[in-house]
N, C-alpha and C positions, 0 to 999 in steps of 0.2 A: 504494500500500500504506500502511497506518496506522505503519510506520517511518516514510515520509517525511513525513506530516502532523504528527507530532507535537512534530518540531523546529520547526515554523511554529507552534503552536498558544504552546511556549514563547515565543516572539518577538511572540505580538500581546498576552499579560499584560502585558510591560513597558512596550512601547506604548502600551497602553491607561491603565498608571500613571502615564506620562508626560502620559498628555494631561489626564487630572484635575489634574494638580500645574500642566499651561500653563492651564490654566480658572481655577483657584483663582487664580492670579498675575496674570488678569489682574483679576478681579472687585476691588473693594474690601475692603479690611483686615477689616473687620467683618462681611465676608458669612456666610462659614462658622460664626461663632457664633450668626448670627443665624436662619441654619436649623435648627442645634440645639436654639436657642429658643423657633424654633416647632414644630419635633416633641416637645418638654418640653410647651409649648401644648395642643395637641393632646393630648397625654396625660394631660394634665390635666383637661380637659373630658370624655373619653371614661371619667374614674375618676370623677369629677362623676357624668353622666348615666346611668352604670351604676350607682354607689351610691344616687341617686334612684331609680332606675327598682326598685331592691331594695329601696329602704325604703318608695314606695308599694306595693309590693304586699306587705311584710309590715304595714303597717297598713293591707290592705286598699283601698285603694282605687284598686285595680285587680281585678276580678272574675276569678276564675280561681286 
């Protein structure tokens, strides 16, 4: 029955917080900023190539 499921489903969240926090611990000091980094990165290039791809086709040159 979903009574009993649901105290397990409690118990694998923490678990599962726990096991992010022994990943992060074992990695290097600087890793997690550094994937911040690169999804800032990433973000950046994707406002880049979207504001290109918006400003060739308002001056045209992109047909359409």
């Amino acid at each position: 029955m979903s009574g009993g499921n649901e105290p397990e489903d409690i118990e694998v969240l923490p678990a599962s917080d726990s096991d992010e926090a022994t990943v992060a611990d074992d990695r290097p000091a600087g890793h997690a900023g550094k994937r911040r980094g690169h999804g800032l990165l990433w973000l950046i290039v994707l406002v880049i190539l979207i504001g290109g791809g918006w400003y060739a086709w308002q001056a045209n040159l992109i047909p359409g």
